[in-house]
C-alpha positions as MATLAB code, in Angstrom:
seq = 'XXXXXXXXXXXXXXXXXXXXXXXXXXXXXXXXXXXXXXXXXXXXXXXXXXXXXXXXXXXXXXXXXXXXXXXXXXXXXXXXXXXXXXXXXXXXXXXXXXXXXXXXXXXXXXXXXXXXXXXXXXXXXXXXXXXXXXXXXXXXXXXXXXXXXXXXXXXXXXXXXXXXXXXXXXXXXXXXXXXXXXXXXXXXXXXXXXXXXXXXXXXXXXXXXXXXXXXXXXXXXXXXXXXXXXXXXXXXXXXXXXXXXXXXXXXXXXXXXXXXXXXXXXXXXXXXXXXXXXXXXXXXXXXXXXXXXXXXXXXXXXXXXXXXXXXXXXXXXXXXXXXXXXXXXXXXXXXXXXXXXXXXXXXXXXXXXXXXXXXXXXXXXXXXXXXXXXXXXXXXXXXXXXXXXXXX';
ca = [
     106.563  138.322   75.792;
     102.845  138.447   76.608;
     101.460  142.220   77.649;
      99.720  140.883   80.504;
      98.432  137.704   82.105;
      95.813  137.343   84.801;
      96.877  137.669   88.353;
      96.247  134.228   89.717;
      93.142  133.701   92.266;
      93.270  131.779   95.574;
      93.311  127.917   94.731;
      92.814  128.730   91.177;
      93.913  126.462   88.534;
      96.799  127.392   85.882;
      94.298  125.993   83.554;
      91.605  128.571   84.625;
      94.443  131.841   84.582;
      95.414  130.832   81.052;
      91.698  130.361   79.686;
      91.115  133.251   81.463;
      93.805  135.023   79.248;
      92.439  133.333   76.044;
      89.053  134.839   76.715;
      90.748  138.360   77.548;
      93.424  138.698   74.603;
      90.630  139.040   71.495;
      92.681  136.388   70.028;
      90.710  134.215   66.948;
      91.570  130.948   67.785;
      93.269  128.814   70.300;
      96.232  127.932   68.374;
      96.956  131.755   68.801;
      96.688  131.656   72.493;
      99.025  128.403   72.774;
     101.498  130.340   70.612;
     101.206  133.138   72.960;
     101.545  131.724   76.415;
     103.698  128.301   75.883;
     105.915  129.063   72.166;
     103.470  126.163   70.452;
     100.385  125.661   69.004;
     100.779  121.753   69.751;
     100.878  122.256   73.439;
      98.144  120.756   75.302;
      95.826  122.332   77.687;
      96.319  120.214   81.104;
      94.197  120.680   83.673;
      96.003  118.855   86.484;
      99.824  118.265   85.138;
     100.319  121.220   83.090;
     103.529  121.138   81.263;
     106.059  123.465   79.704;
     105.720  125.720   82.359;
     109.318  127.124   82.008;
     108.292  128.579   78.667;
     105.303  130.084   79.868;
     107.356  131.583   82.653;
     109.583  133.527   80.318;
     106.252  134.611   78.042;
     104.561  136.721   81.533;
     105.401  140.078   81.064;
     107.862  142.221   83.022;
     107.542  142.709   86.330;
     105.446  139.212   87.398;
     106.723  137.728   90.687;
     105.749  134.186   90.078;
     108.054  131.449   90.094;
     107.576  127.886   87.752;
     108.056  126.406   91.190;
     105.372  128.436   93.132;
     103.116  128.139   89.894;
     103.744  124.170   90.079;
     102.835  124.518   94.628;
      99.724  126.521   94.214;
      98.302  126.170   90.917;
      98.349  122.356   89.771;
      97.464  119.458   91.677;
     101.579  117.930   92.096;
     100.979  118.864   96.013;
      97.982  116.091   95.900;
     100.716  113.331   94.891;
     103.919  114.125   96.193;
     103.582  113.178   99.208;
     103.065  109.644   98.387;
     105.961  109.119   96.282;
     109.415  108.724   96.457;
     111.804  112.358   96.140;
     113.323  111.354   93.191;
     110.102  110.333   91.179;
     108.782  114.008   92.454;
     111.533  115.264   91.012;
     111.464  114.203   87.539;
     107.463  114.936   87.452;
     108.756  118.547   88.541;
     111.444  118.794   85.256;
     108.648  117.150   83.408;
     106.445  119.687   84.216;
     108.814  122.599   83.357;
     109.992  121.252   79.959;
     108.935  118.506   78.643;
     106.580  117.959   75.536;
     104.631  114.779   76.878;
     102.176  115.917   79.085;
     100.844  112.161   79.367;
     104.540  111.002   80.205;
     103.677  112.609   83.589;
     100.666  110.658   84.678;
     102.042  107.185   83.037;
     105.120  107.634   85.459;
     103.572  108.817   88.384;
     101.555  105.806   88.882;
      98.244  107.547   88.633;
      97.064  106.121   84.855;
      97.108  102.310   86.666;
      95.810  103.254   89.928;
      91.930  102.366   88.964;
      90.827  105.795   89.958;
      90.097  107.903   87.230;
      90.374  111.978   87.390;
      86.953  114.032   87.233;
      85.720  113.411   83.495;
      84.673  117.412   83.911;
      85.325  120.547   85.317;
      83.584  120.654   88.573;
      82.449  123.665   90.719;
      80.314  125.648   93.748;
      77.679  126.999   92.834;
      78.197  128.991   96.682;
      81.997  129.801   95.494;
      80.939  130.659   91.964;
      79.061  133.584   93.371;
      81.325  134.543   95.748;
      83.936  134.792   93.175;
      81.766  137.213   91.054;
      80.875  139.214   93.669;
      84.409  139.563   95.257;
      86.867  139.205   92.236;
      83.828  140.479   89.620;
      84.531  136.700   87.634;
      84.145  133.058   88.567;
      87.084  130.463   87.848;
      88.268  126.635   88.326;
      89.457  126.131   91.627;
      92.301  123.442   92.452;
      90.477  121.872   95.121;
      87.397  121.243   93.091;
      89.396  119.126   90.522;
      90.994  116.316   92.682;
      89.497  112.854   91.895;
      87.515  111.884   95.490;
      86.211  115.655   96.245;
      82.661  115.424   95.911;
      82.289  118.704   98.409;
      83.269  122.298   98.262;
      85.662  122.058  101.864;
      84.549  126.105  102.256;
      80.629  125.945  102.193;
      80.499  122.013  102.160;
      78.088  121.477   99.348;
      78.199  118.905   96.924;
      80.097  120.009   93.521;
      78.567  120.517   90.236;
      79.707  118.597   87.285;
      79.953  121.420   84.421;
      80.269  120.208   80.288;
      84.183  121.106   80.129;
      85.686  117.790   79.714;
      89.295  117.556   81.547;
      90.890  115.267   78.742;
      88.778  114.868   75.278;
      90.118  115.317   71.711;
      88.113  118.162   71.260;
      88.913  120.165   74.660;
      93.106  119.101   74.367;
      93.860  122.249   72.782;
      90.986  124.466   74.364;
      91.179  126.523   77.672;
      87.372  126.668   79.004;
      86.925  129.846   80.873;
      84.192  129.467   84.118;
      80.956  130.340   84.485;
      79.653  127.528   82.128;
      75.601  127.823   82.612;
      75.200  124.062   82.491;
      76.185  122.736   85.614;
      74.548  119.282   87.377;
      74.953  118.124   91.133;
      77.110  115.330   91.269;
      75.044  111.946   92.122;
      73.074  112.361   95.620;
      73.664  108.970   96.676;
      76.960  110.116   98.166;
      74.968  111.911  100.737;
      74.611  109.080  102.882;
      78.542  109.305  102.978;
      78.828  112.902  103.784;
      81.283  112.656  106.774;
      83.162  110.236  104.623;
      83.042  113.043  101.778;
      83.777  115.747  104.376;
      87.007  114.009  105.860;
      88.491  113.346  102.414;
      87.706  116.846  100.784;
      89.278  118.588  103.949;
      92.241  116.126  103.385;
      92.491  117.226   99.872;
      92.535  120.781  100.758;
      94.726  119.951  103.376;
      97.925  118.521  101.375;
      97.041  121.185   98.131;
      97.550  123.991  100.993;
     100.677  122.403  102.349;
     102.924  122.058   99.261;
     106.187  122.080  101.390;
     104.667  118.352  102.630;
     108.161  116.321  102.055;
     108.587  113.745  100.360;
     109.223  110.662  102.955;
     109.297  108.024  100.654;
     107.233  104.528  100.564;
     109.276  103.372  103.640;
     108.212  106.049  105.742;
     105.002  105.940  104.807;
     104.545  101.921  105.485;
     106.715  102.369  109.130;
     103.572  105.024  109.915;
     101.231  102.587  108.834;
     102.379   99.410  110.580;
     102.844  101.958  113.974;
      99.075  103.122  113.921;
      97.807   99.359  112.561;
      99.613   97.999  115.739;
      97.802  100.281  117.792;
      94.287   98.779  116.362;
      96.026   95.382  116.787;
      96.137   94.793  113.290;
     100.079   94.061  113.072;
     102.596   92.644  114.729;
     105.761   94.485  115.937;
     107.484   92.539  113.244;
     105.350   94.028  110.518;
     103.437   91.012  109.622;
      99.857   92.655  109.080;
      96.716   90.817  110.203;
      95.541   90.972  106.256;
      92.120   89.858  106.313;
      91.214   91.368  109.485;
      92.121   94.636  108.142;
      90.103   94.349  104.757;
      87.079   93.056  106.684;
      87.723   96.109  109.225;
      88.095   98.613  106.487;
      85.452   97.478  104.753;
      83.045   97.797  107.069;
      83.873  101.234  108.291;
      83.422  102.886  104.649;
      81.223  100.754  103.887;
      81.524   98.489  100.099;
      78.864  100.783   97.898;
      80.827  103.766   98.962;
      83.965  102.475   97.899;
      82.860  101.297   94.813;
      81.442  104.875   93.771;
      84.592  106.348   94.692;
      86.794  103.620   92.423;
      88.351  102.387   95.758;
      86.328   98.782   95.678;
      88.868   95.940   96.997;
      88.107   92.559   96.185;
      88.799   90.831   99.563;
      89.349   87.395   98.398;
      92.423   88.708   96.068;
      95.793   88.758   97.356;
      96.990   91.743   95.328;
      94.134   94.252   96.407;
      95.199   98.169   96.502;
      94.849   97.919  100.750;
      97.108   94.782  100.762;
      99.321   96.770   98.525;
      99.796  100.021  100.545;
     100.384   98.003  103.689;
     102.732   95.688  102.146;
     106.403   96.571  101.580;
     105.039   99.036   98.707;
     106.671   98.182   95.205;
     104.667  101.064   93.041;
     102.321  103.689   94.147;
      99.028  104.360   95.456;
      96.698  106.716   94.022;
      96.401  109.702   96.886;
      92.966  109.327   97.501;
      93.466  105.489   98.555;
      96.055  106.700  101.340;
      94.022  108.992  102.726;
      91.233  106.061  103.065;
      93.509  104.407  105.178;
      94.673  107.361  107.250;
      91.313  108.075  108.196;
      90.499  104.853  108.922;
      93.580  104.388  110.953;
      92.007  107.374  113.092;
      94.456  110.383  112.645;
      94.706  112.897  110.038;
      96.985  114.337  107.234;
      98.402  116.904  109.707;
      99.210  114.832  112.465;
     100.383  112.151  110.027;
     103.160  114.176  108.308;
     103.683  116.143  110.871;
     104.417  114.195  113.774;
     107.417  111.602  114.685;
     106.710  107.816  115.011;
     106.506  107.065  119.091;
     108.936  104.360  120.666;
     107.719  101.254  119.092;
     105.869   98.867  121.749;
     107.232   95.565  121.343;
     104.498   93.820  123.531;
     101.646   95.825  121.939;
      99.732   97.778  123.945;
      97.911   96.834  127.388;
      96.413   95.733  129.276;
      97.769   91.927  128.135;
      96.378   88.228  129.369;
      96.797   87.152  132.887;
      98.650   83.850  132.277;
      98.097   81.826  135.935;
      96.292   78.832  135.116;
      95.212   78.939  138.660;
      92.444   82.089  138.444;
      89.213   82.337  136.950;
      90.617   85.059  134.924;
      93.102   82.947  133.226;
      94.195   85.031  129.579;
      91.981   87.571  130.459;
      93.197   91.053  129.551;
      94.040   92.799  133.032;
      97.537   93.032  133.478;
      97.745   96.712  133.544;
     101.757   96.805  134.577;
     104.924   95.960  131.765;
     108.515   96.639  132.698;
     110.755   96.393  129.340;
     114.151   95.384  129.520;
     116.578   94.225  127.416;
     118.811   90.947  127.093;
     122.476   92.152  127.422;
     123.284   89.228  125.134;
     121.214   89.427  122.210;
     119.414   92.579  123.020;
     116.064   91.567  122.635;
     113.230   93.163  124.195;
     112.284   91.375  127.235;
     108.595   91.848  128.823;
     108.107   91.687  132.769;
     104.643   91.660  133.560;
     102.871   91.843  136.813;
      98.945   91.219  137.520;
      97.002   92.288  140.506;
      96.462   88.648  141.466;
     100.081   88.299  142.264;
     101.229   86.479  139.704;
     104.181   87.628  137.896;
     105.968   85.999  134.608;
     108.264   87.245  132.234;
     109.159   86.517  127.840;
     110.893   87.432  125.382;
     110.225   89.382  122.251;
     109.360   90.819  119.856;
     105.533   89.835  119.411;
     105.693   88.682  116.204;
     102.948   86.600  116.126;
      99.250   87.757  117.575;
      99.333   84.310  119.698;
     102.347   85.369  120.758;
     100.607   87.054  124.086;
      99.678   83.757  125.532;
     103.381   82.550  125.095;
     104.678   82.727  128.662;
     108.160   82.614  129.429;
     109.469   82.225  133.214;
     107.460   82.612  136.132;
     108.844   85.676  138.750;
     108.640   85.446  141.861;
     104.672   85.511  142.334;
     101.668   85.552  144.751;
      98.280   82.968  143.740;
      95.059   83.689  145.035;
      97.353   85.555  148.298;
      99.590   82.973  148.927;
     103.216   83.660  147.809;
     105.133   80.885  146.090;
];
């Protein structure tokens, strides 16, 4: 049992605590520290996923309140990803994560090692937190939220993050805990500053989910039912789920813009079929790196809060109004203006039926679902209706 180890920062890093120990303890050599906090000197030093967190759990000395689960919620980046995958794989990355001996079992499961977007090749940081931390806490550490692949900006002082010379994941840094300050420190590439509201909403998003660790789990279905509701809103789906595909890449595209997503790793070919956007959408088979879903939240035009945190609203099987006039006999014939949709259903087959009355007096009524975008123009019977103010 260890005499003492470091009382953990806000959004600090296990990484950071236990090189902070290292640097603390007078021992030698890392292999001695290893030994000390996780029974092993083979044990890896994970920045991200750390593993064999039970062990270290009964190595704190007497006395320490910390859980393995409240270490896992607030001191590794699992929050980041769990709520884009199913319970069960959450799960076994938490066992992993308390036992097991294959620290690179975790990513390879999770999704993350095939996603195209790779983690931070080093250790980033604020220069405007750095001092802060020495001034309040009389040292500087690794915070969580300056670690998650896609968070070029400090979401506290928003300035861009420098790159230090701690690698996250090189042969000679796998068995090496890096303590913070490190004097050489660069600002990450200033071509992202033309993206800085981009950079702004996904930072915030990141610190977002890593301070909400009790996020659920709602699975890929949820997650692709949320998505089709707020694509039909944009008119990008049909109420049967069929997703206006290219529409959508051209759309999504051109709101991040194609040189942003490329520096971010989140480039999508738009002539390919198996893209990561056409993925997500899709009935999902395997996951999405986080920072891709929180592309498409954004760009769907609602946040991480409201996204998790809110139920889907009664599905609209007519899409939203106003919808196309259909009387041939007005000059503004499949014009958008009908303003007024009564829903009913067929007591037979219980299909959704759409009454819909313009100003002009002309009344008709169809059946749904929409399932098609065409589907609009598709008129069904004609009610009882007035033309240009005669009644028929």
């Amino acid at each position: 049992m260890l005499a003492f180890f470091p009382a953990l920062y806000p959004d600090e890093m296990l990484y950071s605590a236990c090189a902070r120990y290292h640097r603390r303890s007078g021992n030698l050599s890392i292999k001695a520290t290893m030994k000390d906090l996780f029974g092993s000197t083979n044990a890896s030093a994970v920045v991200d996923l750390p593993n064999r967190l039970n062990c270290l759990r009964r190595q704190l000395p007497v006395g320490t309140l910390t859980t393995v689960d409240r270490l896992i919620k607030e001191n590794t980046l699992l929050p980041l990803y769990s709520p884009f995958l199913p319970r069960h794989r959450v799960d076994k990355m938490i066992a992993w994560m308390k036992g097991s001996t294959h620290g690179g079992g975790i990513h390879m499961a999770m999704g993350v090692m095939a996603s195209g977007v790779p983690a931070p090749r080093y250790l980033r940081f604020c220069p405007e937190c750095l001092a802060a931390d020495e001034s309040r806490y009389g040292e500087p550490y690794w915070h969580r939220s300056h670690q998650a692949a896609g968070a070029l900006l400090c979401h506290r002082h928003e300035v861009w993050l420098c790159e230090s010379d701690v690698p996250t994941a090189a042969p000679q840094n796998k068995h090496a805990f890096v303590a913070a300050p490190v004097p050489n420190g660069k600002y990450l590439p200033q071509p992202y500053e033309r993206y800085f509201l981009h950079c702004r909403e996904i930072t915030r998003s990141v610190a977002w989910l890593l301070s909400h660790p009790e996020t659920e789990s709602p699975g890929f279905f949820f997650l692709r039912k949320k998505y089709l509701h707020h694509l039909r809103q944009m008119d990008l789906a049909s109420y049967s789920g069929r997703v206006a595909q290219r529409e959508l890449l051209e759309r999504f595209i051109a709101h991040y813009g194609d040189c942003f997503l490329a520096q971010i790793h989140c480039r999508i070919n738009i002539d390919s079929q198996d893209n990561w956007l056409n993925s997500i959408v899709r009935k999902p088979r395997k996951a999405s790196h986080p920072l891709r879903h929180i592309l498409l939240i954004h760009f769907l035009g609602t946040g991480l809060e409201e996204f998790f945190c809110t139920s889907i609203p009664e599905s609209r099987p007519f899409g939203r109004g106003p919808w196309p006039c259909l009387n041939p006999a007005v000059s503004h014939y499949r014009q958008a203006l009908v303003r007024r949709c009564v829903i009913t259903r067929n007591c037979e087959t219980g299909e959704p039926v759409g009454h819909f009355y313009c100003s002009c007096g002309f009344n008709y009524a169809r059946t749904g679902p929409d399932r098609e975008r065409s589907d609009k123009f598709r008129r069904g019977k004609s009610l009882k209706s007035v033309r240009r103010g005669r009644r028929n």
